[in-house]
C-alpha positions in Angstrom: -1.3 58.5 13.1 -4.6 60.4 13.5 -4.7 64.2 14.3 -6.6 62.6 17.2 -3.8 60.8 18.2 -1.0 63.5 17.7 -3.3 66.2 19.9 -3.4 63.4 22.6 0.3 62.2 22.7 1.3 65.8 22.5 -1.0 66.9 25.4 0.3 64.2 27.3 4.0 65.1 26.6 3.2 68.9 28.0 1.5 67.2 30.9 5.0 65.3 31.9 7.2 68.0 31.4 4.7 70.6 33.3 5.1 67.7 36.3 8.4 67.6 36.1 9.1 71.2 35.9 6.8 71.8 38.9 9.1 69.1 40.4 12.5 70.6 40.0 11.1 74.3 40.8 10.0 72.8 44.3 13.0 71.2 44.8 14.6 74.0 43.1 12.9 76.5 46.1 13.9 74.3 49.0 17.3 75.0 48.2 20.1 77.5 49.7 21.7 78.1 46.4 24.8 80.0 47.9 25.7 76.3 49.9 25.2 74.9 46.4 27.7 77.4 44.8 29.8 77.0 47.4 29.7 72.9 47.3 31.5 73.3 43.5 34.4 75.6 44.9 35.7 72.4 46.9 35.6 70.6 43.7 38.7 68.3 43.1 39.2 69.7 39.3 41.5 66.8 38.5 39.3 64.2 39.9 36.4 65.9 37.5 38.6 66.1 34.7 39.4 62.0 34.9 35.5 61.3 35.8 35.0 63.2 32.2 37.8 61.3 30.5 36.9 57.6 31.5 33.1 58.4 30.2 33.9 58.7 27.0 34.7 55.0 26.0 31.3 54.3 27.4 29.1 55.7 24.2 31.9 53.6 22.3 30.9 50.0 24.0 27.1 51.3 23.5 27.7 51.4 19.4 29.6 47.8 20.0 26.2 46.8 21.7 24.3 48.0 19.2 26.7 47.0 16.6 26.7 43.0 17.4 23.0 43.2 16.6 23.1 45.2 13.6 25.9 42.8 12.2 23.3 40.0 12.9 20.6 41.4 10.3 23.2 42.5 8.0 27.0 41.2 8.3 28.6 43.9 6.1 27.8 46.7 8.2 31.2 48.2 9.6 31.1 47.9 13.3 32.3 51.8 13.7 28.6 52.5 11.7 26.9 52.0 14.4 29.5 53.2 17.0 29.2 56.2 14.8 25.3 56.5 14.5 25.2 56.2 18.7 28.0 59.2 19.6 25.8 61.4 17.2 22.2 60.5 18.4 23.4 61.2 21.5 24.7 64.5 20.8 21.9 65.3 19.2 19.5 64.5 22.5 21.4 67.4 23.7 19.2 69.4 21.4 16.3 67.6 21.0 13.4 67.0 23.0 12.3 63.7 24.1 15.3 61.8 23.5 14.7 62.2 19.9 18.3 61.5 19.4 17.3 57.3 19.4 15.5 58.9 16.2 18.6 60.0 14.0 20.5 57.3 15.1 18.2 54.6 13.5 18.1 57.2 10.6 21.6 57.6 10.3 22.2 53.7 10.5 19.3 52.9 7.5 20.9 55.9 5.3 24.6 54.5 5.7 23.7 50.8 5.3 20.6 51.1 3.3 18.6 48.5 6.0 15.5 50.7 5.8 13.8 52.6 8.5 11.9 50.1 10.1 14.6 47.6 10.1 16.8 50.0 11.8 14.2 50.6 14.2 14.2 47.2 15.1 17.6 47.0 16.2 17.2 49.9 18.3 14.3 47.9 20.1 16.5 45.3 20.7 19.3 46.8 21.7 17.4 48.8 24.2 15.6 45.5 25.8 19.3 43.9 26.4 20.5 47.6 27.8 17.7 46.9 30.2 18.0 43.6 31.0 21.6 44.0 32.0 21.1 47.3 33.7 17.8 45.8 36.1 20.6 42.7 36.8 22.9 45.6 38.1 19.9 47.2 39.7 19.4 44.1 41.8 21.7 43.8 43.6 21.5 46.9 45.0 19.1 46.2 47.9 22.1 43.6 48.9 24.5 46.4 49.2 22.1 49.3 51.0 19.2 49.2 52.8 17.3 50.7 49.6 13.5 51.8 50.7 11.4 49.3 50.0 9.5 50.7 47.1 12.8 51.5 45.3 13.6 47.4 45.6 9.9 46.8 44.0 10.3 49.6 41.4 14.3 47.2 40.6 12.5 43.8 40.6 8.8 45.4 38.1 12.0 47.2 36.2 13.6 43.5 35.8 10.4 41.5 35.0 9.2 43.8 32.7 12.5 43.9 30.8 12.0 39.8 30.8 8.7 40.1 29.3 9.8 42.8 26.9 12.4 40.5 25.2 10.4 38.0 25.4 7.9 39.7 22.7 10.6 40.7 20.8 12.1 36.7 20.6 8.4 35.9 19.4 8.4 38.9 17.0 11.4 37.9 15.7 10.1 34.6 14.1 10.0 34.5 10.8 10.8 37.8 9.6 10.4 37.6 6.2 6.4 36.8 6.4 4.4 38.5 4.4 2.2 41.7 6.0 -1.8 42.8 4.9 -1.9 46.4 4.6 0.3 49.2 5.1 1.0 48.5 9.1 1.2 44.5 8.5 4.2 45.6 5.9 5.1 47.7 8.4 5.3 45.2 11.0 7.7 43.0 9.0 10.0 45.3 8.1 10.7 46.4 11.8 10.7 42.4 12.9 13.1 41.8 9.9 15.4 44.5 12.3 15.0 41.2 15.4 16.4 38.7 13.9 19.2 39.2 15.7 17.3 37.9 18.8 17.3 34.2 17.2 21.0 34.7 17.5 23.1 33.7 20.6 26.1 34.8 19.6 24.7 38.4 18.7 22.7 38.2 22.2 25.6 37.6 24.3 28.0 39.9 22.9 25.5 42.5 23.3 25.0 41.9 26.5 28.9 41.5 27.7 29.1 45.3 26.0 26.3 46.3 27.8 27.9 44.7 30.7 31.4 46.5 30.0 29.3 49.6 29.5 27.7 49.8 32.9 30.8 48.6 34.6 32.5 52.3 33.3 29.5 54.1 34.0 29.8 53.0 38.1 33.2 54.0 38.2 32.4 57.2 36.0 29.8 58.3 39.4 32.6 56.9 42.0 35.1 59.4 40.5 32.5 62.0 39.9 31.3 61.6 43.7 35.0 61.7 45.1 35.4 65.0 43.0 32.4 66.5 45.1 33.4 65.1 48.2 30.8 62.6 48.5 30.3 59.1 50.1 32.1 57.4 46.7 31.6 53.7 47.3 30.3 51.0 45.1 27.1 51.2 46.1 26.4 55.1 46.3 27.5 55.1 42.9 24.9 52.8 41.5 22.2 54.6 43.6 22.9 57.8 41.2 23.6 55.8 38.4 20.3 53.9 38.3 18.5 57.0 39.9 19.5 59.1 36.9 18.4 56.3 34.2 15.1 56.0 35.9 14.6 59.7 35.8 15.5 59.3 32.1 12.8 57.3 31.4 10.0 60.0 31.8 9.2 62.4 28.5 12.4 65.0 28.6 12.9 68.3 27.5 16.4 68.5 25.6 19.5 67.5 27.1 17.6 66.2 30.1 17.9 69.1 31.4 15.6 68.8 35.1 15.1 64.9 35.0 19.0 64.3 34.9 19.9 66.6 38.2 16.7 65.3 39.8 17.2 61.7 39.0 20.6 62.0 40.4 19.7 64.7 43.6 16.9 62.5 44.8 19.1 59.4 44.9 21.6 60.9 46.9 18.8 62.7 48.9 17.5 59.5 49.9 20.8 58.2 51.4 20.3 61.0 54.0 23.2 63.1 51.5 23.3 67.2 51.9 20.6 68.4 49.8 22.7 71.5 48.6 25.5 69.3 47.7 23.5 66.4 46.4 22.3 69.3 43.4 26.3 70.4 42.8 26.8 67.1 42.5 23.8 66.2 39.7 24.3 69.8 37.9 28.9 69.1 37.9 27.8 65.0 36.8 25.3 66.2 34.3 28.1 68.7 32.4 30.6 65.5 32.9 28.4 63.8 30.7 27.3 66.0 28.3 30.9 67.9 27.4 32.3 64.3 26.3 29.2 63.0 24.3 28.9 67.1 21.9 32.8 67.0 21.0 32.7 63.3 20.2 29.0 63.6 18.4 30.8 66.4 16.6 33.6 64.3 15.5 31.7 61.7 14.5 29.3 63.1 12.1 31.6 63.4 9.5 31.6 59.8 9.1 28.0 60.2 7.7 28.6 63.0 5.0 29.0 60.3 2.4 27.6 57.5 3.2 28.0 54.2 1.3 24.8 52.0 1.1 25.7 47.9 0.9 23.9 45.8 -0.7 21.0 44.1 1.3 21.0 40.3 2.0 18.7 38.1 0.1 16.3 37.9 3.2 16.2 41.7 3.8 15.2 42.4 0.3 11.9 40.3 0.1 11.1 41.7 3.5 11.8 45.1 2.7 
């Protein structure tokens, strides 16, 4: 990457979070922050404590996701490796800016299985186009259960179609991995397409997609118990409304831990629904802690897994391309 291109990309990264900051101050301004500390004295602590509990199997059917397409490109791979790799990339976005935790997860994966960077990085694409396939399928149905504003419907259906076209690329990439690249980038180019071959199999596909599936499914009932621990409207579709409002937020360029786009993700949702603003930001700032709290201790846990890693040997295929 040019210099060029780093100043750019970085000015553009300062830009988002400048927009978003501005964002949460102004929504930060409108509010009356003693109604706010007052929402989180009603709090129903067992209720909280349980919304905290049944999140933490979620980040474990994320690593299956990801594990049934890293087991495509290289069968050896233990399927806690993975499982592994996600609690601690995770963690570490607590920390890291930008999400950056996707980053040591691929890194952790290609120094325990010896798969290679790029490779690894592939399997991270992929995993990511299922995620968000399955979640835009989730997504909608939502203007079926709530009269959702109209552009929020459009933003569901682009979300969809452009996760459609996105695997798409990635089935075409995926052909023949093993073809030979020009130049530094055209080597490059293999060794991350040599990480989709897992897109030419079904088997892999679908069983990253019922995790993904599986993994959503917790997540609603995660922001229906975390809703009734606040007091708020806790049905099906309420919870989805934070739950895709939050991963939408998520998408935009984030300083560590999410810290802003998370509680204004999820306080914009619920603001939209005609919910208390004061509450609505308790609820995002008590579901952002429910999140994190599981994801540091089992990130911590989990690390030790990688202190002596074990690379396997490569298969035939994966050697020529990498």
């Amino acid at each position: 990457m040019t210099p060029a291109r780093k100043r750019l990309l970085f000015g553009i990264r300062i830009g988002v979070w400048l927009i978003v900051g501005t964002c949460v101050i102004v929504f930060a301004r409108r509010l009356d922050w003693e109604q706010v500390f007052g929402s989180f004295e009603g709090v129903d602590l067992k209720l909280a404590l349980l919304a905290t509990a049944v999140g933490l199997p979620c980040t474990a059917l994320q690593g299956l996701r990801w594990s049934s397409l890293v087991k495509a490109v290289h069968s050896r791979v233990p399927r806690m490796t993975p499982v592994a790799a996600m609690y601690v990339g995770q963690a570490a976005s607590a920390f890291l800016p930008m999400r950056a935790g996707e980053a040591v997860r691929t890194e952790l994966l290609a120094r325990a299985t010896g798969l290679g960077r790029a490779t690894s990085l592939g399997t991270v694409a992929l995993d990511h186009t299922i995620n968000g396939l399955v979640m835009f399928a989730f997504a909608g149905v939502l203007p079926l259960l709530l009269p959702v504003p109209r552009w929020m419907a459009v933003v569901l259906w682009l979300g969809m179609l452009g996760a459609i076209a996105l695997g798409l690329v990635l089935l075409r990439l995926a052909r023949h991995p093993g073809s030979e690249g020009t130049g530094r980038l055209g080597r490059l180019v293999v060794r991350v397409r040599s990480g989709l071959v897992a897109a030419r199999n079904p088997r892999a596909v679908a069983l990253a997609a019922g995790f993904a599936a599986l993994s959503w499914m917790v997540e609603i009932a995660v922001a229906v118990v975390a809703l009734d621990a606040f007091g708020l409207p806790h049905d099906l579709p309420h919870a989805m409304v934070v739950l895709f409002g939050v991963n939408l937020a998520l998408a935009i360029p984030s300083p560590p831990a999410s810290l802003g786009n998370f509680e204004l993700g999820a306080g914009s949702a619920l603001v939209a629904f005609g919910g208390s603003t004061e509450r609505a930001a308790a609820f995002a700032i008590g579901y952002h802690a429910m999140q994190l709290l599981p994801t540091l201790i089992m990130g911590g846990l989990m690390l030790s897994a990688f202190r002596k890693p074990k690379v396997l040997p490569l298969p035939p295929t994966l050697e020529s391309a990498i």
